[in-house]
TORPA-4810 file (N, C-alpha, C, O; in nm, 3 decimals):
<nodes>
NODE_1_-1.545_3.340_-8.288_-1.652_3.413_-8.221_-1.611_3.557_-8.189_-1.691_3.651_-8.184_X
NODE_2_-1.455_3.566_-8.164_-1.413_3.706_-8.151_-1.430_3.812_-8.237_-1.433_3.931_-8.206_X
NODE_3_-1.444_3.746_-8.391_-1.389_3.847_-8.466_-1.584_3.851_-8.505_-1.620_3.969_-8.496_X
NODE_4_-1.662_3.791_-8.530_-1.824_3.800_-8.534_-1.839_3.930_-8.419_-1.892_4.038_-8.450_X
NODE_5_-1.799_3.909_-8.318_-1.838_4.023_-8.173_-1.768_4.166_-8.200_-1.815_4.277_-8.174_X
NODE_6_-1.654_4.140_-8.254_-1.577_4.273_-8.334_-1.626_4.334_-8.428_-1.641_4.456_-8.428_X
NODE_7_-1.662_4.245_-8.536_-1.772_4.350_-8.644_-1.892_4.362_-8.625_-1.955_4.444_-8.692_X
NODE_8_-1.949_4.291_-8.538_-2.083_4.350_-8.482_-2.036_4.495_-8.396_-2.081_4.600_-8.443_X
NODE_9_-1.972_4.500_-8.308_-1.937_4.616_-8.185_-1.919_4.721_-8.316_-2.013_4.797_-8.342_X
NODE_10_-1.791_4.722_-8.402_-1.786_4.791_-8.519_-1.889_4.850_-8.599_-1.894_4.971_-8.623_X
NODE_11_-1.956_4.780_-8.632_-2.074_4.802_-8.730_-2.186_4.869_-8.669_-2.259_4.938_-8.739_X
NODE_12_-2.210_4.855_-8.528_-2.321_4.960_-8.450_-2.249_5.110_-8.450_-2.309_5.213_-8.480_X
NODE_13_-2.136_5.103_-8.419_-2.070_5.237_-8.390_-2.055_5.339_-8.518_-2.079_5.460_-8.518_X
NODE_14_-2.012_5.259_-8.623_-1.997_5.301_-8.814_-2.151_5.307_-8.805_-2.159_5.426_-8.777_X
NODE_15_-2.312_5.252_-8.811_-2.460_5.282_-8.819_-2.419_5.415_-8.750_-2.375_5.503_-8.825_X
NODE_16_-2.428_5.442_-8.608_-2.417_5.543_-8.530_-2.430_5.641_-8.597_-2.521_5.718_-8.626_X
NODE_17_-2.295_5.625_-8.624_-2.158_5.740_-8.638_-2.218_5.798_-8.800_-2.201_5.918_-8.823_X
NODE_18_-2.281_5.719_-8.900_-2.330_5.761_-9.020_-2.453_5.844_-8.964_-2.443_5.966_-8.977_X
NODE_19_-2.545_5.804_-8.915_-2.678_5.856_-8.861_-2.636_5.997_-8.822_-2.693_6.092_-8.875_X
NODE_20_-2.526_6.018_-8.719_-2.514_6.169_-8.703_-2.494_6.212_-8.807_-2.581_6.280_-8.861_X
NODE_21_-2.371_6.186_-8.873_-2.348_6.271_-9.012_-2.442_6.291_-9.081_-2.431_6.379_-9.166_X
NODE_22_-2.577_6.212_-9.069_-2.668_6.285_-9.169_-2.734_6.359_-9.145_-2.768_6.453_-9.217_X
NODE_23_-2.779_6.327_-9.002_-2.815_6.451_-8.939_-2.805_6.591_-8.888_-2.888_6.676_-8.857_X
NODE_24_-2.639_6.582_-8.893_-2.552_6.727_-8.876_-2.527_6.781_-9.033_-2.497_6.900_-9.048_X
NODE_25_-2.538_6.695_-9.145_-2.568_6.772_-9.301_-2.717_6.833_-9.304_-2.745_6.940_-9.359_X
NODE_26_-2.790_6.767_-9.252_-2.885_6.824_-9.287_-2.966_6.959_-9.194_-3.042_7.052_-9.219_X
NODE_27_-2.913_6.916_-9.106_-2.904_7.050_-9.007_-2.839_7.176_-9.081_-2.894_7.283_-9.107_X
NODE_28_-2.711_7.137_-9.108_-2.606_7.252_-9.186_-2.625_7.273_-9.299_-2.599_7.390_-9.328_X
NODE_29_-2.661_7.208_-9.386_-2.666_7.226_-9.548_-2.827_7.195_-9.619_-2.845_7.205_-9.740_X
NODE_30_-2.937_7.156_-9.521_-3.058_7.135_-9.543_-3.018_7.004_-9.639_-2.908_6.948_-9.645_X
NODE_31_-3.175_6.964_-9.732_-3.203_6.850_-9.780_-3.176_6.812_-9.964_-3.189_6.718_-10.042_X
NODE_32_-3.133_6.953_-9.965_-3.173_6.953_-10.136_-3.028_6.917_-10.176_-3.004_6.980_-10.279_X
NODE_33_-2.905_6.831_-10.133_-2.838_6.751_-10.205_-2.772_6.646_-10.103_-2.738_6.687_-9.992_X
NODE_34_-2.752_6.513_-10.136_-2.706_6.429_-10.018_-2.552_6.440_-9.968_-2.462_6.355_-9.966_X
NODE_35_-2.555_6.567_-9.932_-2.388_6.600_-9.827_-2.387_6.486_-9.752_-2.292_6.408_-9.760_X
NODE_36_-2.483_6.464_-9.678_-2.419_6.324_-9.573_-2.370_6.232_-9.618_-2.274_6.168_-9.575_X
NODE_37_-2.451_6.213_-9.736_-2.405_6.061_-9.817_-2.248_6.081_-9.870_-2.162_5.993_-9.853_X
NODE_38_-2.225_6.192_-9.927_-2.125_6.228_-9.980_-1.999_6.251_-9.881_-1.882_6.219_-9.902_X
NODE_39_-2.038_6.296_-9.800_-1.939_6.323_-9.679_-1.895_6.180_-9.633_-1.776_6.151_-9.642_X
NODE_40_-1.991_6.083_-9.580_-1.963_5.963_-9.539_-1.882_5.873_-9.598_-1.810_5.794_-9.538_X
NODE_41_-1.899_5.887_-9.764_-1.859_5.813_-9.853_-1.696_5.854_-9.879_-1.610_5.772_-9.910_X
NODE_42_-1.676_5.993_-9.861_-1.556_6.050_-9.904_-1.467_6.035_-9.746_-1.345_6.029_-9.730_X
NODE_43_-1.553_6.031_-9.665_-1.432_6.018_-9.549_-1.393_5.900_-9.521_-1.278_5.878_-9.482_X
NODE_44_-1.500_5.789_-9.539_-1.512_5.628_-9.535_-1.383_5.596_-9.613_-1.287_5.549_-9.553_X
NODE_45_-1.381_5.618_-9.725_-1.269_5.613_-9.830_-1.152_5.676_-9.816_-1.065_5.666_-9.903_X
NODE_46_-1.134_5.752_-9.698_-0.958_5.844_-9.695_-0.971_5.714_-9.549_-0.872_5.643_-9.535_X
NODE_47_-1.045_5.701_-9.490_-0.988_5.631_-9.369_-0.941_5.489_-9.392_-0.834_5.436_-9.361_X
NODE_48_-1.055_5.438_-9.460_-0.967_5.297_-9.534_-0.840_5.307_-9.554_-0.753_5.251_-9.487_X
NODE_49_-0.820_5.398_-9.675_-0.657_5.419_-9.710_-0.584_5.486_-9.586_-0.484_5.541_-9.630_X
NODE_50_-0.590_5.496_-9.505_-0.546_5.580_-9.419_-0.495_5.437_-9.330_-0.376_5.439_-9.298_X
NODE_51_-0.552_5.350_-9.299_-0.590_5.241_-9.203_-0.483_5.155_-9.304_-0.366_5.129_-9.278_X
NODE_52_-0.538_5.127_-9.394_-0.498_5.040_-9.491_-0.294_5.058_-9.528_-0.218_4.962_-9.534_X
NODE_53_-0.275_5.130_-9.538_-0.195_5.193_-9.531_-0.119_5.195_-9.404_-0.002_5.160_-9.423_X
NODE_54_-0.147_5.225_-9.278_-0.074_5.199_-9.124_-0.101_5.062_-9.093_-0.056_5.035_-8.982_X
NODE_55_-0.168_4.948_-9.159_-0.154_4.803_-9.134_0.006_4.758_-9.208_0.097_4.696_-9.153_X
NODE_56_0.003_4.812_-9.346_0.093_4.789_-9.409_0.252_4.794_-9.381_0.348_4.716_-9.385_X
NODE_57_0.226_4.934_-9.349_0.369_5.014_-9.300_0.384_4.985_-9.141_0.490_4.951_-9.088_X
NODE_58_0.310_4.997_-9.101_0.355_4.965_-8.945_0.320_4.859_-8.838_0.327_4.866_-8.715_X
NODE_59_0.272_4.738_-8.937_0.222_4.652_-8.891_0.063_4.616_-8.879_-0.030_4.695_-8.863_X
NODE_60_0.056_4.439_-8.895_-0.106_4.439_-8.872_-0.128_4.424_-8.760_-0.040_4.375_-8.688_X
NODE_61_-0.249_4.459_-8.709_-0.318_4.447_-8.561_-0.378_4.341_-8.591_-0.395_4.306_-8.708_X
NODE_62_-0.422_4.269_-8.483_-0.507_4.154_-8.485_-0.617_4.140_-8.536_-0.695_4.236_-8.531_X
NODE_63_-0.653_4.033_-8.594_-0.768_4.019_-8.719_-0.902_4.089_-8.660_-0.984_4.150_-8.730_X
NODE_64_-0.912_4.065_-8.492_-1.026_4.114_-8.470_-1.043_4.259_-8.460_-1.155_4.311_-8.455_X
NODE_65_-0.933_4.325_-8.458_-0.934_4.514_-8.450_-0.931_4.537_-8.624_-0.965_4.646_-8.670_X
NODE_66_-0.890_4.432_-8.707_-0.859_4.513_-8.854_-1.047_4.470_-8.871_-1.141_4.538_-8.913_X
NODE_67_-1.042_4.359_-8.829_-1.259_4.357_-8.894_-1.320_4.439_-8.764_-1.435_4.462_-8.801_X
NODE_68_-1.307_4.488_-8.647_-1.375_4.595_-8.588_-1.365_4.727_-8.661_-1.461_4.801_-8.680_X
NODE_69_-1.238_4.750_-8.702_-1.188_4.901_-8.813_-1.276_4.919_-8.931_-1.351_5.015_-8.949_X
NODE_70_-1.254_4.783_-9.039_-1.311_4.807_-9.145_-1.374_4.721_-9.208_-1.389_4.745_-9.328_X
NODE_71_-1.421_4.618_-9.165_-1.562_4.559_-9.206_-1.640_4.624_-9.110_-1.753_4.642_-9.155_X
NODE_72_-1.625_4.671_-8.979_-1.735_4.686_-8.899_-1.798_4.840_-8.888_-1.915_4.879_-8.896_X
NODE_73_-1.669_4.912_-8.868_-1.711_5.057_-8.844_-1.760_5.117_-8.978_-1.874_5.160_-8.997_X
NODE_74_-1.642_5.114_-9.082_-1.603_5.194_-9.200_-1.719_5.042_-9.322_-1.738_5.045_-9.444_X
NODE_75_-1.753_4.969_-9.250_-1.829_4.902_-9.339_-1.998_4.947_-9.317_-2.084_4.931_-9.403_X
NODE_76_-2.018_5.000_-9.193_-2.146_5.015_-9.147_-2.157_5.182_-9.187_-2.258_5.239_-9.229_X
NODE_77_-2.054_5.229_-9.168_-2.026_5.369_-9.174_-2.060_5.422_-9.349_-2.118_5.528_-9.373_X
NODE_78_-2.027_5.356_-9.425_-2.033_5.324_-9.541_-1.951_5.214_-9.633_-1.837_5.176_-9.606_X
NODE_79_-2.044_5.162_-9.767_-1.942_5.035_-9.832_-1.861_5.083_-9.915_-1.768_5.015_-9.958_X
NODE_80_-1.892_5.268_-9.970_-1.820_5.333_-10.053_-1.659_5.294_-9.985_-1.587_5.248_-10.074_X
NODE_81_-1.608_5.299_-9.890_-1.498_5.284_-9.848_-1.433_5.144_-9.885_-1.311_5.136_-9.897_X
NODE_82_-1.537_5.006_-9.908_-1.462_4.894_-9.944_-1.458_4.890_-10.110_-1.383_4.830_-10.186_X
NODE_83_-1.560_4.970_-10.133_-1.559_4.942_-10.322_-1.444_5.046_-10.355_-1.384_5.007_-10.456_X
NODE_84_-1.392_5.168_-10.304_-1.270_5.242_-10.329_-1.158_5.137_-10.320_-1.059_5.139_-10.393_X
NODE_85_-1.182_5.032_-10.212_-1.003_4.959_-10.179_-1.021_4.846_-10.262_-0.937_4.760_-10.292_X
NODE_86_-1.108_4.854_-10.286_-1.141_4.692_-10.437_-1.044_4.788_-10.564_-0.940_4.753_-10.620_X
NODE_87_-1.118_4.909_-10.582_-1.053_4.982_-10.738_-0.893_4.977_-10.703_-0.812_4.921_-10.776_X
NODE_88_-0.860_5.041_-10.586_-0.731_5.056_-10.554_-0.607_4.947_-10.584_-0.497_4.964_-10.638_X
NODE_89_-0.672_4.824_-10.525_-0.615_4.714_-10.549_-0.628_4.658_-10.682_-0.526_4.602_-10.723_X
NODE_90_-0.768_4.661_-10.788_-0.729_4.630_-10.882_-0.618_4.748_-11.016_-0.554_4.710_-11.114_X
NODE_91_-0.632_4.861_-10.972_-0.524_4.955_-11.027_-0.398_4.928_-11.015_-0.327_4.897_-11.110_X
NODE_92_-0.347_4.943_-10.854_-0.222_4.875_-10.835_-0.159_4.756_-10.877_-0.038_4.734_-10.882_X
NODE_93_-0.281_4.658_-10.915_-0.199_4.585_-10.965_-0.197_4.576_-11.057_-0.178_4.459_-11.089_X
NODE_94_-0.211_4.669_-11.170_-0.201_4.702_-11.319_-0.335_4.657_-11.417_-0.345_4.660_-11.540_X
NODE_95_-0.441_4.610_-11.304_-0.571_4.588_-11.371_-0.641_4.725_-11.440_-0.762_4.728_-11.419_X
NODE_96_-0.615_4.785_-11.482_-0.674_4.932_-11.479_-0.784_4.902_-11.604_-0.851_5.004_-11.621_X
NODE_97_-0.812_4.824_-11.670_-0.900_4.814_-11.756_-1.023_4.703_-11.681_-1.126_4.669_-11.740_X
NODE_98_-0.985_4.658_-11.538_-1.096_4.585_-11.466_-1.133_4.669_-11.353_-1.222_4.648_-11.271_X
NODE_99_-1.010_4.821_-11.365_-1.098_4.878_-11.274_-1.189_4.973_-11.287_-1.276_5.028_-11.220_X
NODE_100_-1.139_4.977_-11.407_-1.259_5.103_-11.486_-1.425_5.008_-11.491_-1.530_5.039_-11.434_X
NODE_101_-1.401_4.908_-11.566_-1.521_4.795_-11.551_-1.563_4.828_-11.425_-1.642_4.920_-11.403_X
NODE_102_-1.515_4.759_-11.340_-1.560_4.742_-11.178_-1.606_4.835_-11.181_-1.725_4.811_-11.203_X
NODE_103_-1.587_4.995_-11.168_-1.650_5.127_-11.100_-1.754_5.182_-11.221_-1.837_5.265_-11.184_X
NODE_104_-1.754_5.137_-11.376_-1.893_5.157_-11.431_-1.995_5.057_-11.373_-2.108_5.081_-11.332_X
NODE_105_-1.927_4.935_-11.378_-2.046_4.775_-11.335_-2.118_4.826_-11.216_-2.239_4.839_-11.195_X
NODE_106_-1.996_4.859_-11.129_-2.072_4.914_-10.928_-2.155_4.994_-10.937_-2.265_4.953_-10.900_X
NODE_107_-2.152_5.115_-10.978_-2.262_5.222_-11.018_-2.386_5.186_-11.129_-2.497_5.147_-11.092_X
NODE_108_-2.358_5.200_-11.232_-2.475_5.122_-11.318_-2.570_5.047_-11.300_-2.690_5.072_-11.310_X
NODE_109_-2.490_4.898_-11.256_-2.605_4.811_-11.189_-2.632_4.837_-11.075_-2.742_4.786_-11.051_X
NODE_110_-2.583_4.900_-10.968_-2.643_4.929_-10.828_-2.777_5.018_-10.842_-2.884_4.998_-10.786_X
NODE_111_-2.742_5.124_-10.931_-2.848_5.220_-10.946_-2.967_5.152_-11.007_-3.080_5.156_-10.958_X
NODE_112_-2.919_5.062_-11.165_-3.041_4.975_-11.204_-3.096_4.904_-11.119_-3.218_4.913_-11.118_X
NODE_113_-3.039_4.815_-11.026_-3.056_4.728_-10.921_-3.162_4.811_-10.818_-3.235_4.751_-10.739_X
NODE_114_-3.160_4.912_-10.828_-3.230_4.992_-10.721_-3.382_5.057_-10.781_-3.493_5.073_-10.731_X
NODE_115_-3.334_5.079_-10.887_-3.462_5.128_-10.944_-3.559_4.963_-10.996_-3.681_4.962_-11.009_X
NODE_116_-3.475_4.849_-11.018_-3.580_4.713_-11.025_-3.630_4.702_-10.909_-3.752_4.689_-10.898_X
NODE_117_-3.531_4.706_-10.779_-3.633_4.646_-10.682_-3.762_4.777_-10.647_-3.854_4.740_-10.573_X
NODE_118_-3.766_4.882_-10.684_-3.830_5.002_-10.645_-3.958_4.952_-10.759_-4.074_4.957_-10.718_X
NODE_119_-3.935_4.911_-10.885_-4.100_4.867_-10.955_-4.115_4.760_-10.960_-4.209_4.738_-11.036_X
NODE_120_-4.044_4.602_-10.892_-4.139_4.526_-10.831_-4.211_4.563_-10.721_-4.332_4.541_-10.720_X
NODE_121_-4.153_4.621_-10.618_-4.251_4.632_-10.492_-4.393_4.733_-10.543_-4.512_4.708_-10.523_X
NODE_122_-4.330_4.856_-10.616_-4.470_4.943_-10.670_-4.556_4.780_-10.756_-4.636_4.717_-10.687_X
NODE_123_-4.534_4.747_-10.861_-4.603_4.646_-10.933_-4.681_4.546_-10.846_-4.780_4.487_-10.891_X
NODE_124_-4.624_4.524_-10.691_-4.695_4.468_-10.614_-4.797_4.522_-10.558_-4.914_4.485_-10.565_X
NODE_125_-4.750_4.618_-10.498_-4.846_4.724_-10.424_-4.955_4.770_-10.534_-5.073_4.741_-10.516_X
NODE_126_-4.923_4.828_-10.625_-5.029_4.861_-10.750_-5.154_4.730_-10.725_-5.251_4.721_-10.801_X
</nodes>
């Protein structure tokens, strides 16, 4: 039940914490390219490794602060940060031809995936 209450607490703060960033890009850089998205995604992804990395080397913290960190915050904050530590891990471990797969498959079908569910709902609505 601890660690459910940890990535919930996590995951409001990472929503939050994304919501400003989009709002302080678009304040600063207006609308005509997604800086927030990009910003979120690129910092989501140094903090993982960043995190990921001080579990390693200097010890793990308890299951419920590593899923408050990064299923909750850096998962709500953005998922770009868990699909970077998926490639990472399959590179390191000499998968490099499943990680190239993985990061065409993630993009490709997410985007197809996005544009199907976008013309069933029009095909409904129509």
């Amino acid at each position: 039940m601890y660690m459910i209450l940890s990535i919930a607490v996590g995951g409001a703060l990472g929503a939050v914490l994304r919501h400003f960033a989009g709002l302080a890009s678009l304040r600063l850089m207006g609308p005509d390219f997604p800086y927030g998205t990009l910003f979120v995604n690129v910092t989501g992804s140094f903090l993982m490794g960043v995190l990921i990395a001080l579990f390693a080397h200097f010890g793990n913290p308890s299951q419920e602060l590593r899923g408050f960190l990064t299923v909750g915050c850096l998962g709500a904050f953005t998922t770009f940060s868990t699909f970077s530590l998926d490639v990472a891990v399959l590179y390191e471990g000499g998968q490099i031809m499943s990680a190239a797969g993985y990061i065409l498959m993630s993009v490709i079908f997410s985007i197809a995936a996005l544009f199907i569910g976008m013309a069933l709902v029009r095909g409904f609505a129509a």
